[in-house]
C-alpha positions as CSV (number, residue, x, y, z in Angstrom):
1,X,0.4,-19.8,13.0
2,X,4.2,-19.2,13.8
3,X,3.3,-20.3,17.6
4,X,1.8,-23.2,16.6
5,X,4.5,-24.5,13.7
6,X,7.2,-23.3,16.6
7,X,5.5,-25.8,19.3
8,X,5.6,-28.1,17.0
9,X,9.3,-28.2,16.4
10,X,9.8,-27.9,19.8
11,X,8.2,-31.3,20.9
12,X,10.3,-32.8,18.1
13,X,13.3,-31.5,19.9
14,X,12.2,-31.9,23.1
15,X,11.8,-35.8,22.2
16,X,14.8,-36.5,19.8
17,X,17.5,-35.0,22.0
18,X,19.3,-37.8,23.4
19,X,20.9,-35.9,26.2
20,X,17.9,-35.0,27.5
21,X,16.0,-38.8,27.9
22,X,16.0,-37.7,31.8
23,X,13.7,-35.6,31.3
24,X,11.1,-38.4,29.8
25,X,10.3,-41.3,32.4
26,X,7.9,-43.8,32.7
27,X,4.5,-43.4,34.7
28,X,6.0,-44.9,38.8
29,X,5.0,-48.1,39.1
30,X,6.4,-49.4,35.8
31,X,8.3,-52.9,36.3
32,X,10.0,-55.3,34.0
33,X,10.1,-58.8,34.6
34,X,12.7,-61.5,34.4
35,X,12.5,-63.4,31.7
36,X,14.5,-66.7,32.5
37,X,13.0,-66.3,36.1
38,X,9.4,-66.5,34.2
39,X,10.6,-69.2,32.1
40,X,11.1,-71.3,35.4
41,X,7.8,-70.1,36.5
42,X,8.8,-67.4,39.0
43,X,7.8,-63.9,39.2
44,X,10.7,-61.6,39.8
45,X,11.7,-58.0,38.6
46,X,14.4,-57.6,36.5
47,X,16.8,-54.9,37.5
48,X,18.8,-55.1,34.5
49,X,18.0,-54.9,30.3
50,X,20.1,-56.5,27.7
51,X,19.4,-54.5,24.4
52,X,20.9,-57.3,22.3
53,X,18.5,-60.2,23.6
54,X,15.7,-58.0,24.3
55,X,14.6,-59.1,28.1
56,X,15.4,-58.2,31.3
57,X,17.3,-59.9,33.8
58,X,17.4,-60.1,38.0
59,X,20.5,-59.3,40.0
60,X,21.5,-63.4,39.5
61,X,20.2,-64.0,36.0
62,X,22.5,-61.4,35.2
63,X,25.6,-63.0,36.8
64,X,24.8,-65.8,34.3
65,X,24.4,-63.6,31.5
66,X,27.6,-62.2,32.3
67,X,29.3,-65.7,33.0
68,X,28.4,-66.5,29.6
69,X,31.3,-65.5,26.5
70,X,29.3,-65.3,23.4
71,X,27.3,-62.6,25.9
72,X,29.5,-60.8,27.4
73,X,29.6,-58.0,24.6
74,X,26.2,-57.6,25.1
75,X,24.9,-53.9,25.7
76,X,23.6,-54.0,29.4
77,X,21.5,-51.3,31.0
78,X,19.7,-50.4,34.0
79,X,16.0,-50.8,34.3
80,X,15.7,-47.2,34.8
81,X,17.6,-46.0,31.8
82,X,15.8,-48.7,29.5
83,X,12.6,-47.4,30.9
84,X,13.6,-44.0,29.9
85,X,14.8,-45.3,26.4
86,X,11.6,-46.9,25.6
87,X,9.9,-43.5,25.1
88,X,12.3,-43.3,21.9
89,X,9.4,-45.2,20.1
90,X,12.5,-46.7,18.1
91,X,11.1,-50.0,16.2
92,X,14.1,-52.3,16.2
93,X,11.9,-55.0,14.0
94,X,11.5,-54.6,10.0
95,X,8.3,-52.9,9.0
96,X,7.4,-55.4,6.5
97,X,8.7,-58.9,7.8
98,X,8.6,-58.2,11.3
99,X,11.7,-59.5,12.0
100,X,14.7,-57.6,14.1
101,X,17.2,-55.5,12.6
102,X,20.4,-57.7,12.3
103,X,22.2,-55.8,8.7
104,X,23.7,-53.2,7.3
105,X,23.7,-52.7,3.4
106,X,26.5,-50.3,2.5
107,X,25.6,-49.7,-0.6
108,X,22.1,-48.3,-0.1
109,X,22.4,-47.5,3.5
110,X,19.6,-49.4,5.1
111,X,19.3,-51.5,8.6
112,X,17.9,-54.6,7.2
113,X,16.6,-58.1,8.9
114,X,17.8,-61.6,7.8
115,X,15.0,-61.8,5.4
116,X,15.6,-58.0,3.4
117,X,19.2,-59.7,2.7
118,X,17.7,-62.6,1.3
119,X,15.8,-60.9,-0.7
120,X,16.7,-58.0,-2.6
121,X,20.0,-57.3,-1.3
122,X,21.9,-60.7,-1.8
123,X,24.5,-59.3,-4.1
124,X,25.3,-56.0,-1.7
125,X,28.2,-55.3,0.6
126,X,26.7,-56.2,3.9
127,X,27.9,-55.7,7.8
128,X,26.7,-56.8,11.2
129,X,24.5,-54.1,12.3
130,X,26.3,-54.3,15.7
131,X,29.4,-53.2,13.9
132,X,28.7,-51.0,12.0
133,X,26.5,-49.4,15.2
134,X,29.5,-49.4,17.2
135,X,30.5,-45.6,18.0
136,X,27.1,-44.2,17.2
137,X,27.3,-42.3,20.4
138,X,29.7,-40.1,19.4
139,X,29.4,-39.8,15.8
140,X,29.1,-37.0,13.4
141,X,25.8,-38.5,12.3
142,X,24.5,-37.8,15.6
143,X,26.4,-34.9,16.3
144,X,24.7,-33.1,12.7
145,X,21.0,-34.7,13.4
146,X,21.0,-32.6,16.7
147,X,22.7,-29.6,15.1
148,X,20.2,-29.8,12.4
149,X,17.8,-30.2,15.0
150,X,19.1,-27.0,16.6
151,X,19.2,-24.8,13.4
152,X,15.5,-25.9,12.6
153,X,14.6,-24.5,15.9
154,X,16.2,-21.5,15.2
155,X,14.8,-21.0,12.2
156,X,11.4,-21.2,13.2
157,X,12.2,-19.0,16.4
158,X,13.0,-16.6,13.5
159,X,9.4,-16.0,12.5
160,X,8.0,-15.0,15.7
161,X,10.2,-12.3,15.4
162,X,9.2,-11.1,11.4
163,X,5.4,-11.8,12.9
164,X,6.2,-9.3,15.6
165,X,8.0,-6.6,13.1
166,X,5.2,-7.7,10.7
167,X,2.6,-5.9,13.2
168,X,4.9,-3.1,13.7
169,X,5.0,-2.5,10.0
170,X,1.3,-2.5,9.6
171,X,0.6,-0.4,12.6
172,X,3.4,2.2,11.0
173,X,1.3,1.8,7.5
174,X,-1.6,2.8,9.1
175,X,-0.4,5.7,10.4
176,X,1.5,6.8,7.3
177,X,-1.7,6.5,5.1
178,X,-3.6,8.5,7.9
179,X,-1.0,11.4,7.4
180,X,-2.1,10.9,3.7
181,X,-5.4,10.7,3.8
182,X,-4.9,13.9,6.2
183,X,-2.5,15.7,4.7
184,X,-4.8,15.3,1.3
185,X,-7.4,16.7,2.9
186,X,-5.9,19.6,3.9
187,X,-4.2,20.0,0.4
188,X,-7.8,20.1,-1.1
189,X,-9.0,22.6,1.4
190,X,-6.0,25.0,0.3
191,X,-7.0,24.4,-3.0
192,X,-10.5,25.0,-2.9
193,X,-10.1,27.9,-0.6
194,X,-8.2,29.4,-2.9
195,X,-10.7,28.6,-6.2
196,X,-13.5,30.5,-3.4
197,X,-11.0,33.6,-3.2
198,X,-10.2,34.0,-6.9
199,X,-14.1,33.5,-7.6
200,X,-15.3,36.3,-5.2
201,X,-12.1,38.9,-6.3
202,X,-13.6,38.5,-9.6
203,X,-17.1,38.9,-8.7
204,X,-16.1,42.0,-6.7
205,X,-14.3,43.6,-9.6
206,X,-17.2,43.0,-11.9
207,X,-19.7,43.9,-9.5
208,X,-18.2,47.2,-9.6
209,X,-17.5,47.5,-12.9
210,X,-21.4,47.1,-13.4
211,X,-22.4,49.6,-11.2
212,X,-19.5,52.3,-12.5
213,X,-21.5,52.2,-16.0
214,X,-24.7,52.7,-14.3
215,X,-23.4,55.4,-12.5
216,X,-21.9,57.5,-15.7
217,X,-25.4,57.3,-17.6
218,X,-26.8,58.5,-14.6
219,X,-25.0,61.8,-14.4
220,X,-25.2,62.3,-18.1
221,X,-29.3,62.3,-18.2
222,X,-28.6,64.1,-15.4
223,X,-27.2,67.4,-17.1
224,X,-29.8,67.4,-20.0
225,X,-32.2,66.9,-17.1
226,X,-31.2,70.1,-15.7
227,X,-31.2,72.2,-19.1
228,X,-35.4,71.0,-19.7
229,X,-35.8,72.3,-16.2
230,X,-34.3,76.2,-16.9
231,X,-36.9,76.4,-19.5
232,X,-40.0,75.0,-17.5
233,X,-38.9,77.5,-15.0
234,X,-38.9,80.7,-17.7
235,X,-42.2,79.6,-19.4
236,X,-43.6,79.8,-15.5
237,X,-41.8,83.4,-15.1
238,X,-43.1,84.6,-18.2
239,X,-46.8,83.3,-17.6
240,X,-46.7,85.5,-14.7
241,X,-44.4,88.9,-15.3
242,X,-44.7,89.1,-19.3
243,X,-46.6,91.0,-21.6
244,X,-49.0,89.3,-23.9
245,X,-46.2,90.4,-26.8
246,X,-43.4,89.0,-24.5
247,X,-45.2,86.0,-24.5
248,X,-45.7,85.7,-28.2
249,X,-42.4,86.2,-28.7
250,X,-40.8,83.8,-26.0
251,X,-43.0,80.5,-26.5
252,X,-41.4,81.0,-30.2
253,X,-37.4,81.5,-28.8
254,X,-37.9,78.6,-25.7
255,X,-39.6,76.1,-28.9
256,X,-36.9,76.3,-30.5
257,X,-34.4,76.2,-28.0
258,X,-36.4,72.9,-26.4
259,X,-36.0,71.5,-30.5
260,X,-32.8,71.9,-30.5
261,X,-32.2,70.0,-26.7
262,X,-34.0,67.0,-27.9
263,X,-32.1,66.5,-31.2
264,X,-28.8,66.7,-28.8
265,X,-30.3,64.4,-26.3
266,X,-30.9,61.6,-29.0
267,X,-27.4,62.5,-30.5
268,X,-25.3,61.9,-27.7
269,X,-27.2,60.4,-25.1
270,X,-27.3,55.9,-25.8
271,X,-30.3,54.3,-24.3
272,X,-29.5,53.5,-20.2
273,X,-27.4,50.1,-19.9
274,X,-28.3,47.2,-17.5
275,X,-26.1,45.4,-15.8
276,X,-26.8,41.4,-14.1
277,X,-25.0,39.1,-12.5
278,X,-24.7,35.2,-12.4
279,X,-22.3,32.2,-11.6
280,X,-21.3,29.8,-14.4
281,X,-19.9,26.6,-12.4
282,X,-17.0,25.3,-14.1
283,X,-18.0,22.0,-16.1
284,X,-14.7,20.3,-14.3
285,X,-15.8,21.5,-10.7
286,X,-19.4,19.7,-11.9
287,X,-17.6,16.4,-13.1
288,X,-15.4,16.4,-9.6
289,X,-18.5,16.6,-7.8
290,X,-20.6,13.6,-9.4
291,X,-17.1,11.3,-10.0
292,X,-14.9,12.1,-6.4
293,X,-16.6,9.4,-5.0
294,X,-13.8,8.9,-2.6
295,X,-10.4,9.9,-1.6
296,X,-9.2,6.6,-2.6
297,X,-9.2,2.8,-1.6
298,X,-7.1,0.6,1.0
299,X,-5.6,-1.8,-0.6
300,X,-4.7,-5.1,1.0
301,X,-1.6,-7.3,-0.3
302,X,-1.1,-10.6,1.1
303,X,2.4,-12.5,0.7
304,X,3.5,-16.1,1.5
305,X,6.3,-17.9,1.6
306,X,7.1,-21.2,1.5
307,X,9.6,-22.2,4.6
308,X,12.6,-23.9,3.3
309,X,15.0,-26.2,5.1
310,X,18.9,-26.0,4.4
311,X,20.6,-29.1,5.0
312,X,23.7,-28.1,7.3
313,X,26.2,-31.2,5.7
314,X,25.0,-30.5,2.2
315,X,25.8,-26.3,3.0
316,X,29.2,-27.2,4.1
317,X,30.0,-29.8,1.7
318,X,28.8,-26.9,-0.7
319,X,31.1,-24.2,0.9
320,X,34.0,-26.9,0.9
321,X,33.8,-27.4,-2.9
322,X,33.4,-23.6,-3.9
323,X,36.5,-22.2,-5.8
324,X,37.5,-18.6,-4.4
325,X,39.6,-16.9,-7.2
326,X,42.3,-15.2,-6.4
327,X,41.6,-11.3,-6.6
328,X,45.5,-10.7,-7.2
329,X,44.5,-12.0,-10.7
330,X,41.6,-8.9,-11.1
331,X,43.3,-6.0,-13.7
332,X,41.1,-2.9,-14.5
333,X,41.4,-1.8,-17.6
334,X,40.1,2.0,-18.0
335,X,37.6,2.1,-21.1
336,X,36.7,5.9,-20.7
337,X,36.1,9.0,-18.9
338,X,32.7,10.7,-18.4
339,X,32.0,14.5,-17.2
340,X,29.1,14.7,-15.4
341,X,26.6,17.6,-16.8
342,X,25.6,19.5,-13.8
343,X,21.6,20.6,-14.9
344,X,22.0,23.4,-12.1
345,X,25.4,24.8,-13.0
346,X,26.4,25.0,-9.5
347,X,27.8,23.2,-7.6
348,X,26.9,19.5,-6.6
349,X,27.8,16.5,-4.4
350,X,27.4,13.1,-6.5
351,X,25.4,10.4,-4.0
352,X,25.6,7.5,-6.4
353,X,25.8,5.8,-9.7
354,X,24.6,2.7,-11.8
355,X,25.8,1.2,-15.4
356,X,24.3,-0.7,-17.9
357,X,25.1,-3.2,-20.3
358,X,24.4,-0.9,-23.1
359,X,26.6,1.5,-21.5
360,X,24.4,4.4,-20.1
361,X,24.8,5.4,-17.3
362,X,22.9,7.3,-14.8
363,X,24.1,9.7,-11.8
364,X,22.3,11.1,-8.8
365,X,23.3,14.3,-6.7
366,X,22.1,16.3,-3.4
367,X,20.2,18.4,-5.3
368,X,17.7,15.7,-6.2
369,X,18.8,15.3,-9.5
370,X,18.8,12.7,-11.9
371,X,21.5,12.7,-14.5
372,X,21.3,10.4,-18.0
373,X,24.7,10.3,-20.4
374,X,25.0,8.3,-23.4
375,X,27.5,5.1,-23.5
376,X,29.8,7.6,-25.8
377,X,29.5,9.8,-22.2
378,X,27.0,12.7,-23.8
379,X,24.7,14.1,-21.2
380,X,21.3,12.8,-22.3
381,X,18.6,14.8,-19.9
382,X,18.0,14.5,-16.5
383,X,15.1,15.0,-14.0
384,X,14.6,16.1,-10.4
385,X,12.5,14.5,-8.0
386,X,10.5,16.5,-5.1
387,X,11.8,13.8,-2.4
388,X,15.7,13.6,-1.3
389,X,18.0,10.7,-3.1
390,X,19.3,8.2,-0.7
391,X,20.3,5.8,-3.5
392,X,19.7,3.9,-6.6
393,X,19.9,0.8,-8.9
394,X,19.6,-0.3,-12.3
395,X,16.9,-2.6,-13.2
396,X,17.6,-4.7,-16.3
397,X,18.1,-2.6,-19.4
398,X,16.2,0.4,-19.2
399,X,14.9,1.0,-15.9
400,X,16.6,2.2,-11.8
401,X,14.8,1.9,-8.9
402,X,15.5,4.9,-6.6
403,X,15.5,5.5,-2.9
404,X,14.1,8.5,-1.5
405,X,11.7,9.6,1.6
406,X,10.0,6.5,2.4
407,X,9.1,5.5,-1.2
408,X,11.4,3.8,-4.4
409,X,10.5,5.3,-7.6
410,X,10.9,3.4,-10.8
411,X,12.6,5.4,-13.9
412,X,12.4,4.9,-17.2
413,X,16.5,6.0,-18.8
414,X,14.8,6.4,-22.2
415,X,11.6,8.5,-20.6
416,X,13.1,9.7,-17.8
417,X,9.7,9.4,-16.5
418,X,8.5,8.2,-13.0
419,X,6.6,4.8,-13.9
420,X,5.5,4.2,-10.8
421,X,6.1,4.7,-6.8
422,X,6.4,2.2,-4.3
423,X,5.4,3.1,-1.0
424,X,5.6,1.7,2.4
425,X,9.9,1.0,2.6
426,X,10.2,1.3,5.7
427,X,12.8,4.2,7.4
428,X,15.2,6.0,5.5
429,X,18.2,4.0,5.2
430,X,21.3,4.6,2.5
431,X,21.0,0.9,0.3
432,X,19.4,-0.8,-2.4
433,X,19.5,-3.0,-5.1
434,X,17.9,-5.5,-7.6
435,X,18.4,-8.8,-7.9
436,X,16.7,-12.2,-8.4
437,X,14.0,-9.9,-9.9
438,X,13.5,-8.0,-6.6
439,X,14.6,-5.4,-4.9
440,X,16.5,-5.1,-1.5
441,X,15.9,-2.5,0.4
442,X,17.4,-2.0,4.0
443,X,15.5,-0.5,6.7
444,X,16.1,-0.7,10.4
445,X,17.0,-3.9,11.5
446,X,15.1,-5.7,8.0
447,X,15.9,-5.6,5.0
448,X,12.9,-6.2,2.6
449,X,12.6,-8.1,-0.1
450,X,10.1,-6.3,-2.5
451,X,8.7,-7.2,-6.2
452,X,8.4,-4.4,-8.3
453,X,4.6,-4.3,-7.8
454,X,5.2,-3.1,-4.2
455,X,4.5,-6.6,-2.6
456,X,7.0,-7.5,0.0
457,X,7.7,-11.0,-0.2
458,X,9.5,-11.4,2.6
459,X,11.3,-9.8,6.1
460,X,15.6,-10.5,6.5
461,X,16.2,-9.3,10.6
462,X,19.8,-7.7,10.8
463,X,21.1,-7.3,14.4
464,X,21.5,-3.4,13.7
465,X,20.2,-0.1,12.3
466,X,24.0,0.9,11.8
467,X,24.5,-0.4,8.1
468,X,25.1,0.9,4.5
469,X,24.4,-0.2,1.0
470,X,23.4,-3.3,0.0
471,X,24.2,-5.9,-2.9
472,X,23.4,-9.1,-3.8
473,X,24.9,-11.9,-5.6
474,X,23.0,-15.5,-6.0
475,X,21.7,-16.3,-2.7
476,X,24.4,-14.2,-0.6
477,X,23.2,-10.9,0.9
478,X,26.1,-8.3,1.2
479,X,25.9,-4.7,3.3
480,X,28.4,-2.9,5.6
481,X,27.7,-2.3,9.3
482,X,30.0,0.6,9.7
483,X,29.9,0.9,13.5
484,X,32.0,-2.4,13.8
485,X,33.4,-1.8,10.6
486,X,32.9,-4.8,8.9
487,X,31.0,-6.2,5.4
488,X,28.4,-9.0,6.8
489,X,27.4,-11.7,4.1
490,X,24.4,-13.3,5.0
491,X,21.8,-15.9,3.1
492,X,18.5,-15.5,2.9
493,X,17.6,-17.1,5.7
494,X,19.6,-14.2,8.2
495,X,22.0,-16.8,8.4
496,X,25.9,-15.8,8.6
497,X,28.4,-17.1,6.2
498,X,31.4,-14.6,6.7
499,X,32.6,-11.1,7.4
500,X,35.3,-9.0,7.1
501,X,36.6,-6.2,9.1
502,X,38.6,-3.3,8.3
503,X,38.9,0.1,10.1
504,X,38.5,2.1,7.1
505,X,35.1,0.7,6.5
506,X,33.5,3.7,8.2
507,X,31.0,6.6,7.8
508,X,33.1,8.7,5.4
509,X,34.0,12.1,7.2
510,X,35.1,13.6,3.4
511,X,31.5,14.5,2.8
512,X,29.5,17.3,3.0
513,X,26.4,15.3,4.1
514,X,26.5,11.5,6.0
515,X,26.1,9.3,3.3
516,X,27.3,5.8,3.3
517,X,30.0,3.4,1.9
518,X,28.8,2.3,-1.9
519,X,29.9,-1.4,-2.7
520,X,29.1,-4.2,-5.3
521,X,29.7,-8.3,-6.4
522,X,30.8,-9.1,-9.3
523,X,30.2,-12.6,-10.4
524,X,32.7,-14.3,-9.2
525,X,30.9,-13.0,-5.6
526,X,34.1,-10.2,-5.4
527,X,33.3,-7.3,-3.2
528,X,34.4,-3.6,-5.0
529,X,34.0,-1.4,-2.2
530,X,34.8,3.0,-2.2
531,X,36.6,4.2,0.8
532,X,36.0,7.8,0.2
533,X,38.5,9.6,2.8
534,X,41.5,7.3,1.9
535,X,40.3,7.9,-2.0
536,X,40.5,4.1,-2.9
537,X,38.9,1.3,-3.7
538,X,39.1,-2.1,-2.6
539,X,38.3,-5.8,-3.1
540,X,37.6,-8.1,-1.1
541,X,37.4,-11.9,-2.4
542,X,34.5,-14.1,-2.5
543,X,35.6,-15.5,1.0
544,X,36.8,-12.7,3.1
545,X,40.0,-13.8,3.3
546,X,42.0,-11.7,0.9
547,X,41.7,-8.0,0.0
548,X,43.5,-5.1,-1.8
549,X,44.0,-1.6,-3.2
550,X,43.1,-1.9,-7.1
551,X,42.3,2.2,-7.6
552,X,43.7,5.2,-5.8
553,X,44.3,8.8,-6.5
554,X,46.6,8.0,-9.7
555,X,43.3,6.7,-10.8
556,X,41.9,10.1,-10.6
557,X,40.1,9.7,-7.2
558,X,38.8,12.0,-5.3
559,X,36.5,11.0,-2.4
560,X,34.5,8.4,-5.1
561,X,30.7,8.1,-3.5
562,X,29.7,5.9,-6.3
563,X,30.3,2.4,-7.4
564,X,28.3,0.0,-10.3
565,X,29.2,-3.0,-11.5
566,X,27.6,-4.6,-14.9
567,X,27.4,-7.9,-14.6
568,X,26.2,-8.3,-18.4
569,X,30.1,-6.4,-19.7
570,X,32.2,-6.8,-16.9
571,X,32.7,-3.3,-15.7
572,X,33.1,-0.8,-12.6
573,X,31.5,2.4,-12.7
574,X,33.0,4.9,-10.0
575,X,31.9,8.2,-9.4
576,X,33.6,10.9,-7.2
577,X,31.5,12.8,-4.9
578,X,32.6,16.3,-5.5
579,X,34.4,17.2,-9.2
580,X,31.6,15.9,-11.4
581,X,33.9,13.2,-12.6
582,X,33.0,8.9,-13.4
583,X,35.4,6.2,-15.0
584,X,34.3,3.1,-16.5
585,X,36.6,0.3,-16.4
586,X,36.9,-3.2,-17.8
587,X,37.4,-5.7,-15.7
588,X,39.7,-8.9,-16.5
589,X,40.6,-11.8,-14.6
């Protein structure tokens, strides 16, 4: 699709650039003749074109034409170059009276013929059309038409480019839900491995359990077992060595000796126990089996966007009327302090910060932390996430959106719950923010535009990997590339609309880990930015042009790694990186 729409535009430049007609000419063999040569009934060619009379001429019906005054300002060319002009397809008659272009109406800027005037545009201002032409050469008119015609190009060359990173992203989605699909597998084989092991230790320990009792009620009949026997043997003894009297005598003592055996045998002795064993499947194990159908589904989400054009007179005439203020006006007014509850106890490095208009605010740190206060600057709760915090952002009253590992997880501030986790951000880069009811998330050399679905709308290319946080105010895209050291503002479209440099925009050395530069906009398109080793921060006005110092260590900064504004209230939230301090300020103009 992009190769066809960029073909396309490519033809239209390839025919509407007027310095390159030599590149269109006429099939050879092409000839003009000469009209006042036919009139007298001869053939000739004409080696010259007069534009204004609309025939050609010989090498002596030009002389004439030259001779004559009311001709002389006529526009002459060679039949060559009015060959090559004729592929213009430029209809210099009216389209509805068929009658050539001769007017000018100033007031509603249309080329009209003798008749147009007559009829609806008797009362207008009206010029010569060969006066008004004169110069058209070199105007601006022309001049913008080709630049437009440039920038269009441009901006379709651009989507080439996204359709290229577009197949890189999928092909890296496709691998990142293989390692999931993988790495769930294996998860579940740990698991149930482990559910196997538990289930045979169990059976093993009852198993002999079981066959312990068997074994005791064995040895007891055992022992009475024994005592039966000594007197089977003397009854056998006495049969064959006693006396008839000794006999007498000794079936009377071994009776009652056998009476008094049993009644101790049904005394003590319980009946024998039996033992069996079976398996009892856990109902749950039984429902997993008949409902895990599947691991889970791929999910296809298709996004579209519709290609806009940007008028390059009506952008400048818009930059032209734009009112910068001036940010020597800009007084912070601190509103109050807030000590950061550390959930750990020990100690932490803050990573960054957001504000709301109902004056929570919301902290995260390198432990993977979390951290609510109230607007009165109680500590609220907090939660820690299993991924590492590269940065967050408020999303209208009640909600951030937070960077980590490859994902943004949405938070509720009243739950402090995950809602929900959007996956497939690209690389690990410090910056994001919401805006426009999307979020911005950098990436290498994109930034993506995101709903809070997970769709991504749409694909910004940056000319670097190299850049830090991210903000967004109207249609302007702001982020810091901190190996040149300079803020980049950029529209939507990836185009440029100005920098500006200074060498203490640069990866902060003051902390313990490589984290970034935080900045913001206010609404006035004002630029608050941290410079963490020179404890400061700075603005920068809405044009790049002016900047200064408006906190510093007398502020109470030390390395801040945070910065928030609310556009809602009109205040800076800043957050230093080691000391567990924030201060909220009120901003005036």
């Amino acid at each position: 699709m992009f190769q066809a729409q960029h073909t396309v535009i490519n033809n239209l430049i390839h025919c509407a650039n007027i310095h390159d007609l030599e590149r269109h000419s006429m099939a050879e063999g092409t000839t003009v003749s000469c009209e006042p040569c036919g009139y007298n009934g001869l053939s000739k060619s004409a080696k010259v074109w007069c534009n204004d009379c609309g025939e050609g001429f010989c090498d002596e019906c030009v002389n004439g034409h030259k001779m004559t005054k009311i001709l002389r300002s006529h526009h002459l060319l060679s039949i060559t170059n009015y060959l090559k002009s004729a592929e213009l397809f430029i209809d210099e008659n009216c389209q509805h009276h068929k009658e050539p272009y001769e007017f000018f109406c100033l007031q509603h800027d249309t080329i009209l013929c003798l008749e147009c005037v007559q009829e609806n545009h008797s009362r207008c201002k009206i010029s010569k059309l060969s006066k008004v032409a004169k110069g058209s050469k070199t105007s601006t008119a022309l001049t913008d038409l080709e630049n437009d015609i440039k920038s269009t190009s441009e901006h379709f060359g651009k989507y080439p480019q996204e359709e290229d990173i577009s197949k890189t992203d999928l092909k890296q989605q496709k691998q990142n839900i293989r390692d999931k699909v993988y790495n769930m597998r294996c998860e579940f084989n740990n698991h149930l491995d482990q559910l196997q092991e538990n289930v045979l230790k169990d059976l093993e320990l009852k198993y002999n359990n079981c066959t312990k009792g068997v074994n005791e009620f064995n040895s007891a009949s055992q022992v009475k077992g024994d005592d039966i026997e000594a007197l089977h043997n003397r009854i056998a003894i006495m049969k064959k060595y006693g006396s008839e009297k000794q006999v007498f005598i000794g079936t009377r003592q071994i009776g009652k000796i056998l009476y008094k055996q049993k009644q101790e045998l049904c005394k003590n002795l319980s009946k024998p126990k039996n033992f069996s064993l079976e398996f009892k499947m856990n109902g749950n194990a039984k429902s997993l089996l008949s409902d895990f159908k599947s691991f889970g589904e791929i999910l296809v989400r298709e996004s579209s966007e519709t290609v806009t054009f940007i008028d390059p007179s009506k952008k400048q005439a818009q930059l032209n009327i734009q009112k910068h203020l001036s940010i020597e006006k800009i007084d912070l007014q601190l509103n109050q302090l807030v000590q950061i509850t550390n959930p750990s106890g020990l100690g932490m490095s803050l990573i960054a910060c957001a504000i709301f208009p109902t004056k929570q605010v919301v902290f995260a740190n390198d432990q993977n932390n979390i951290i609510f206060h109230n607007e009165d600057g109680s500590f609220s709760g907090d939660i820690q996430l299993d991924d590492s915090i590269y940065d967050l952002t408020p999303i209208n009253s009640d909600k951030i959106a937070v960077r980590t590992d490859y994902e943004v997880k949405l938070v509720d501030i009243n739950t402090k719950k995950v809602e929900r986790i959007i996956t497939g951000c690209g690389n690990i880069v410090w910056g994001i923010c919401y805006a426009n009811g999307k979020l911005y998330v950098l990436d290498y050399g994109k930034i993506r535009i995101v709903d809070l679905d997970g769709t991504v709308s749409k694909y910004i290319p940056i000319e670097t990997d190299n850049v830090g946080n991210v903000a967004v105010h109207n249609d302007q895209i702001y982020f810091i590339r901190l190996d040149l050291e300079t803020v980049y503002v950029i529209d939507h479209s990836g185009n440029q609309l100005w920098t500006f440099h200074g060498n203490r925009l640069q990866t902060p050395e003051c902390f313990l880990l490589q984290y970034s530069i935080s900045l913001d906009v206010d609404n006035h398109g004002n630029v608050f930015i941290v410079l963490p080793d020179y404890d400061q921060v700075i603005v920068v006005s809405s044009d790049g042009k002016q900047h200064r110092v408006i906190l510093d260590k007398s502020n109470n900064l030390k390395g801040p790694s945070g910065i928030s504004y609310c556009r809602e209230t009109d205040q800076l939230l800043v957050c230093n990186d080691r000391d567990g301090c924030a201060t909220i300020y009120d901003i005036n103009l």
